[in-house]
C-alpha positions as CSV (number, residue, x, y, z in Angstrom):
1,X,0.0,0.0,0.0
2,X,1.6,3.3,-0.9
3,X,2.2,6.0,1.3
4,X,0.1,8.9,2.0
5,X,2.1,11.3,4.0
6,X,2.6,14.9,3.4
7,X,5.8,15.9,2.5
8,X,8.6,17.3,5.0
9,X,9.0,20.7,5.8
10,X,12.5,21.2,5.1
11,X,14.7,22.6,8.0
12,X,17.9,23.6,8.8
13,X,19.9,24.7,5.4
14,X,17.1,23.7,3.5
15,X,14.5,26.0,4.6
16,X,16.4,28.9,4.7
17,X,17.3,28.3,1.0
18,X,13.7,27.9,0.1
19,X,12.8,31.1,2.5
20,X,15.3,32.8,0.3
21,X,14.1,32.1,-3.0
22,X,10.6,32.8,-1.7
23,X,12.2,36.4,-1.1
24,X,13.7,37.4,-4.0
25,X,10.9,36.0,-5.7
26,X,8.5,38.9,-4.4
27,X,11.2,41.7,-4.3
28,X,11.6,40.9,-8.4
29,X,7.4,40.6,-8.3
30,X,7.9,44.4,-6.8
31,X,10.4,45.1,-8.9
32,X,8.4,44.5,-11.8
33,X,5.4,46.6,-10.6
34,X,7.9,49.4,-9.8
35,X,9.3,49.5,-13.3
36,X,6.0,50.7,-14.7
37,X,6.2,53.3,-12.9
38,X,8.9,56.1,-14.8
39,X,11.6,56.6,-13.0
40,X,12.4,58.7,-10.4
41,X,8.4,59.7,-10.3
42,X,6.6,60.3,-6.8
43,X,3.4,60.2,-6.2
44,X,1.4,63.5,-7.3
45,X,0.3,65.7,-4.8
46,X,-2.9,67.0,-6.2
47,X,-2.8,70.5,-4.5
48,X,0.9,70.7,-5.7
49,X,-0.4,69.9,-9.2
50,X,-3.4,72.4,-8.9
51,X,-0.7,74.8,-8.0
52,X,1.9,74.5,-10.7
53,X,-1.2,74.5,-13.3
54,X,-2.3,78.1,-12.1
55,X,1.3,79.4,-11.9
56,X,1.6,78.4,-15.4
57,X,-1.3,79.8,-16.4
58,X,-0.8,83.7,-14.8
59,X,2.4,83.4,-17.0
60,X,0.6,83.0,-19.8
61,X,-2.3,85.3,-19.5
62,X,1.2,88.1,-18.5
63,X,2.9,87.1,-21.6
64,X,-0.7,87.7,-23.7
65,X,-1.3,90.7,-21.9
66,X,1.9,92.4,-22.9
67,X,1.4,91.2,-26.5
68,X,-2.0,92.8,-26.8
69,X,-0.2,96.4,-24.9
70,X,2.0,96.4,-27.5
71,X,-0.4,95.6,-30.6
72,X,-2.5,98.7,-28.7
73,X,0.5,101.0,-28.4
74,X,1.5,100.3,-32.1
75,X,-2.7,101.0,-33.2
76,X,-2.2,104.4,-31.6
77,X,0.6,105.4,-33.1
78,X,-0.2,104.0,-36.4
79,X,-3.7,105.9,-36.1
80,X,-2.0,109.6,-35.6
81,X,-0.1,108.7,-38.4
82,X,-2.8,108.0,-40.2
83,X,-4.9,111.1,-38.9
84,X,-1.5,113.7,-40.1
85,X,-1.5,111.4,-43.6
86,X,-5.2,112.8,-43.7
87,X,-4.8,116.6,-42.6
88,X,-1.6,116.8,-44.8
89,X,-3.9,115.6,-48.3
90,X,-6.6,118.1,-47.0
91,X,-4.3,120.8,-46.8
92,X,-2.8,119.7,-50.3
93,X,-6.7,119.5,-51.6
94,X,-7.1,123.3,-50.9
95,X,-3.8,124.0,-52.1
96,X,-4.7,122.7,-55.6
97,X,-8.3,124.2,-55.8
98,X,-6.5,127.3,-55.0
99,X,-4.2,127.2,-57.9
100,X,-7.0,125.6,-60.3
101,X,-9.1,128.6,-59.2
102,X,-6.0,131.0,-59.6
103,X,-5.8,129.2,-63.5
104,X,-9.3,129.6,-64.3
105,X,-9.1,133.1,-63.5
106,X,-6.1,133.4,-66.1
107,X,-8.1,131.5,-68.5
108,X,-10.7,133.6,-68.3
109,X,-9.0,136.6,-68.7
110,X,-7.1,135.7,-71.7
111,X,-10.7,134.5,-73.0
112,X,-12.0,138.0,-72.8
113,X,-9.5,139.6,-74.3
114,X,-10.3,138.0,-77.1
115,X,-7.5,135.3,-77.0
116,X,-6.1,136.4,-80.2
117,X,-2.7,135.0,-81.7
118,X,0.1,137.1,-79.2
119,X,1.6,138.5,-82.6
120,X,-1.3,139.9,-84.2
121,X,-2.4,141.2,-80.3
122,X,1.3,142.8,-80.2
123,X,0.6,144.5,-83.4
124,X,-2.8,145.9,-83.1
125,X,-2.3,147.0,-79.5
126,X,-1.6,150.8,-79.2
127,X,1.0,150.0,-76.1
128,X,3.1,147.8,-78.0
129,X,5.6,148.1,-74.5
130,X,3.0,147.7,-72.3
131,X,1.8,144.6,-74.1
132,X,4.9,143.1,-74.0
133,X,5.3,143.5,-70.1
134,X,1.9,142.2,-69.5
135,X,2.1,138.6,-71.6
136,X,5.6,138.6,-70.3
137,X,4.4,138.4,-66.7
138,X,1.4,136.0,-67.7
139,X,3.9,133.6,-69.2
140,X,6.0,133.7,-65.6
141,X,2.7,133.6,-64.0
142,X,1.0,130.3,-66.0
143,X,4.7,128.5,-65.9
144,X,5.0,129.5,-62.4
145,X,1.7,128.1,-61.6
146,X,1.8,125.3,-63.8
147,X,5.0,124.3,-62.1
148,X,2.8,124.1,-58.7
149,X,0.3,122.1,-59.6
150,X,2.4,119.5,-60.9
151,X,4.2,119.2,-57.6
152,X,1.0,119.3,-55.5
153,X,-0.6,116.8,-57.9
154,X,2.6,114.7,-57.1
155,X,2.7,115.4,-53.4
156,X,-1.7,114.3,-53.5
157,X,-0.2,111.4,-55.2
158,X,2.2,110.3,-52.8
159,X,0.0,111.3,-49.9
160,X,-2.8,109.0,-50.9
161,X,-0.5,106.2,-51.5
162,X,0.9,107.0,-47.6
163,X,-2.5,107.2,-46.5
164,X,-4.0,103.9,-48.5
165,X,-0.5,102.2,-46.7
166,X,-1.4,103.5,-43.0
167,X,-4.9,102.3,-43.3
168,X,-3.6,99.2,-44.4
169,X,-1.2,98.5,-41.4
170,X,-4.0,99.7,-39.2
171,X,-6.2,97.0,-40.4
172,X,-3.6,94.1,-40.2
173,X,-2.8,96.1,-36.3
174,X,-6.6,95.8,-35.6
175,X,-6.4,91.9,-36.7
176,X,-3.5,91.5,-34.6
177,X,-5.2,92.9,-31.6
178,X,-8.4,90.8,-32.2
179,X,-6.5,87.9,-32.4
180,X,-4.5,88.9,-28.8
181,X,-7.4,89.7,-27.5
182,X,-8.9,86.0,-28.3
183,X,-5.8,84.4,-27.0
184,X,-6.8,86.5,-24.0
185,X,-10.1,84.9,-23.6
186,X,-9.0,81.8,-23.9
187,X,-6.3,82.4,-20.9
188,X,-8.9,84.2,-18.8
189,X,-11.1,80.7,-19.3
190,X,-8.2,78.8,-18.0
191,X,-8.0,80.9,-15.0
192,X,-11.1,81.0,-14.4
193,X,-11.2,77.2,-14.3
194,X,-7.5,77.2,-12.2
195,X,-9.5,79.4,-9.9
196,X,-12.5,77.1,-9.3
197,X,-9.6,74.5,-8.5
198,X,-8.2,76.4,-5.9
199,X,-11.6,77.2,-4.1
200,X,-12.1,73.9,-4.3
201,X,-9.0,73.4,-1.6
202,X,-9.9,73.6,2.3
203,X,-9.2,77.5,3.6
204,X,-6.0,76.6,5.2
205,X,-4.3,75.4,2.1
206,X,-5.5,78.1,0.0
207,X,-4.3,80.1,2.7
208,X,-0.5,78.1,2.8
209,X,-0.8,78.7,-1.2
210,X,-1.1,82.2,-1.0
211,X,1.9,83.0,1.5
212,X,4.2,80.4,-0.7
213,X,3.6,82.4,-3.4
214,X,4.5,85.6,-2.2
215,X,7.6,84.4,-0.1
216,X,10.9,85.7,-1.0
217,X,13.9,83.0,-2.3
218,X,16.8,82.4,0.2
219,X,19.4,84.3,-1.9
220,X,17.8,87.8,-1.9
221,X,20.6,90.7,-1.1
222,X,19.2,92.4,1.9
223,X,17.2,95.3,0.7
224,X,15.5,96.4,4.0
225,X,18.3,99.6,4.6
226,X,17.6,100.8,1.1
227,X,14.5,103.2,2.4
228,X,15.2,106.5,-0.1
229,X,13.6,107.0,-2.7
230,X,16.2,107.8,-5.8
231,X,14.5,111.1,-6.4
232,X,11.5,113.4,-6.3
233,X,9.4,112.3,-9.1
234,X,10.3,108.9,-7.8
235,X,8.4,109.4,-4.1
236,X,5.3,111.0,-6.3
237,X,5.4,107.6,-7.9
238,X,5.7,105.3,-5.1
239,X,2.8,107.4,-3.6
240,X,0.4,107.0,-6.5
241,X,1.5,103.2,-6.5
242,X,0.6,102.9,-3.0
243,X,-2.6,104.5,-3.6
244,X,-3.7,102.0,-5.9
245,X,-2.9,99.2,-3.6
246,X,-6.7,96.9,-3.3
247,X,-7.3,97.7,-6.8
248,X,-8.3,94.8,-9.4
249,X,-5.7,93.8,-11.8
250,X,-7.7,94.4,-15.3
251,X,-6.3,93.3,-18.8
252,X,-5.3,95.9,-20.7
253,X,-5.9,98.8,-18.0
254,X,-3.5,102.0,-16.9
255,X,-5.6,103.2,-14.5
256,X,-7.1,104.7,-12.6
257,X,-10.0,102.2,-11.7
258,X,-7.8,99.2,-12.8
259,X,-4.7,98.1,-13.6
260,X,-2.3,95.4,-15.4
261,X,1.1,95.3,-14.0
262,X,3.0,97.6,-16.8
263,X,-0.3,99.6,-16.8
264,X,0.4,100.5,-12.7
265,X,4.3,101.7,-12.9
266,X,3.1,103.8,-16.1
267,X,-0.1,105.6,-14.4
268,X,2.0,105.9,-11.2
269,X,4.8,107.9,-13.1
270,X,2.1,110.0,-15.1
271,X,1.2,110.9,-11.9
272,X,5.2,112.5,-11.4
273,X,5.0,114.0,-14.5
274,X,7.3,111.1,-16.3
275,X,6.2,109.5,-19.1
276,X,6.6,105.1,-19.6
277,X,6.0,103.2,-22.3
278,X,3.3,101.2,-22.2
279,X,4.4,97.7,-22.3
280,X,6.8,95.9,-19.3
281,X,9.9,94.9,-21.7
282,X,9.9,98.5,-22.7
283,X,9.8,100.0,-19.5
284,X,12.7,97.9,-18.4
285,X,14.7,100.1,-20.8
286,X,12.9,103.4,-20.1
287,X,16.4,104.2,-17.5
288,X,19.8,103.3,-16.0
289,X,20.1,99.4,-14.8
290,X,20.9,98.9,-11.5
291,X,22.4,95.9,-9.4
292,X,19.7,94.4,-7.1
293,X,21.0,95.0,-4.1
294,X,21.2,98.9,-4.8
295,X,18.0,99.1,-5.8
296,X,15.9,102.3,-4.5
297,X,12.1,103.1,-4.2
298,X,10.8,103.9,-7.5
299,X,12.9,101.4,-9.3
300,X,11.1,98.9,-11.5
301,X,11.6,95.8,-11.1
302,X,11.3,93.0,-13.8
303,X,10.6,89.7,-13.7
304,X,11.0,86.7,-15.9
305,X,13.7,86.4,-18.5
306,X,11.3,87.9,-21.0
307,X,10.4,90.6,-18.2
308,X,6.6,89.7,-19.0
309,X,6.3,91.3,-15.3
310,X,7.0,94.2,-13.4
311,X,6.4,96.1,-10.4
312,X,7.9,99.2,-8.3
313,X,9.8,98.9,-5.5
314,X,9.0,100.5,-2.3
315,X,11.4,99.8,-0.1
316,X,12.0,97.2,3.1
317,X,12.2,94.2,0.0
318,X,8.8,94.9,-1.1
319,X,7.4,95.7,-4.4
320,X,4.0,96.5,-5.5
321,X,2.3,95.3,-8.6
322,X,-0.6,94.2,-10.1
323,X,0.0,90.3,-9.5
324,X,-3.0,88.6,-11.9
325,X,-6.2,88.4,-13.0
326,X,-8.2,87.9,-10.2
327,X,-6.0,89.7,-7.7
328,X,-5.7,93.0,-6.4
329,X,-2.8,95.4,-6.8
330,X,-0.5,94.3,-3.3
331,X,2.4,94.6,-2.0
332,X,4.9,91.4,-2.4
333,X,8.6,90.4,-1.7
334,X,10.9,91.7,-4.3
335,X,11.8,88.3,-4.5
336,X,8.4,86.6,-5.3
337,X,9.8,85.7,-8.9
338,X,13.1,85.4,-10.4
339,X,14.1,89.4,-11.1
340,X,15.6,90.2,-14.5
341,X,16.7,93.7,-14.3
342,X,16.4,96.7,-11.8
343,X,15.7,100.4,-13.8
344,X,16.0,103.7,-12.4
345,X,13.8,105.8,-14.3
């Protein structure tokens, strides 16, 4: 009769081989489940995730917002060109009626004296002297005359054609901006959605977002001691500044009710008398650069290797600005972002 008995546990050197085989059986199992996983990755933390989406998008909506200042700034100027182009062909148009009216007047003249053949006048006439002076003078008169409508018929010419070219980058300005402005939209959806995100977060950690955001980095020069402001017009502006502080960041806005971030450092130097350009790169170069750690109140301060941003410093490492859509104009460390020049203006 065979045997029935269950097999022997191994022991000694025998189970401790099998309990090691059993080991690095599972650590390649988890191995194996580890490597579909890429490397190096962690696990997501959502409100990190949330975080970086939004941070990505204000730089966006910045960038679009300085692209549609400067297709605005260009429209302006390209519309007074367009307005001189206009006033200059008027006051060409009345030029030329004035010599066509002079002309006429010749015309009419010589009609009703008969405009006979000059020889035959010359020999009738019983001032034969006084003949002469007079058709001598009417000669200078119609070639001088002449002479000018040909050039202002030119200069109408050239005129039109500057005109017809003005209009024309105007329109291709305007379909710039529209399309800027739709880019725009789009952004402020995306914020509008990265906001709904964040609300979505318990107080606290929209709270802990907030202050994160606004902290300075560790290797900020120490600005506190740097309380003077680098000159007259530069207090006025730090005041106005200041006294838009707990306004809404607007697209596209200079004030006074709202404000983007280049729109607040130009209406707060309008305000000392100094005009900015409109857009953040150009104010940047609208004065002397400065080393961070000299910076002054009433310097600007840009940020972002494109300088899409920029605010005015105040003084004890602050800045204010008009952050983002959605925020109000604050104060913040100077430090908040990575700075890419310091002006003086």
């Amino acid at each position: 009769m065979g045997s029935h008995r269950r097999p022997a546990v191994p022991t000694g050197p025998d189970r401790c081989v099998r309990t090691a085989t059993i080991t690095v059986l599972s650590a390649a199992a988890a191995a194996a489940a580890l490597a579909a996983t890429p490397a190096g990755a962690a696990p997501q933390d959502p409100r990190s995730d949330t975080k970086s989406k939004v941070d990505r998008l204000y730089e966006q909506a910045e960038k679009a917002t300085e692209a549609y200042n400067k297709a605005d700034e260009r429209a302006d100027t390209l519309r007074d060109q367009v307005e001189r182009a206009k006033d200059k062909v008027a006051r060409g148009q009345e030029r030329i009626n004035a010599m066509r009216g002079a002309l006429g007047t010749l015309a009419g003249a010589q009609y009703r004296s008969g405009g006979i053949d000059p020889a035959l006048a010359l020999m009738l006439s019983s001032d034969p002297d006084g003949y002469l002076d007079r058709a001598s003078a009417l000669s200078r008169i119609s070639s001088r005359q002449s002479g000018e409508l040909t050039e202002l018929q030119r200069a109408q010419r050239e005129l039109a054609q500057e005109r017809s070219e003005a209009t024309r980058k105007l329109t291709e300005l305007e379909e710039s901006r529209k399309t800027v402005a739709r880019h725009k939209r789009t952004v402020e959806t995306k914020l509008a959605k990265a906001r709904q995100l964040l609300n979505s977060l318990p107080r606290a950690e929209r709270e802990r977002d907030d202050r994160s955001s606004r902290s300075s980095r560790p290797d900020m020069p120490d600005l506190a001691g740097a309380g003077a402001p680098a000159s007259g017009r530069a207090a006025a502006a730090i005041a106005a500044a200041r006294s838009a502080v707990g306004k809404p960041y607007v697209w596209g806005a200079n004030g006074p009710t709202g404000f983007d971030c280049s729109g607040l450092t130009q209406w707060s130097y309008a305000q000392a008398g100094v005009g900015l350009p409109r857009t953040s790169q150009a104010q940047a170069g609208a004065g002397r650069r400065v080393p961070l750690g000299q910076a002054q109140p009433g310097d600007l301060v840009a940020y972002r290797d494109d300088a899409s941003h920029i605010g005015m410093y105040v003084g004890n490492g602050q800045v204010v600005h008009a952050p983002y859509p959605g925020a109000a104009v604050r104060y913040d460390p100077v430090g908040m972002m990575p700075v890419s020049s310091v002006t003086r203006v």
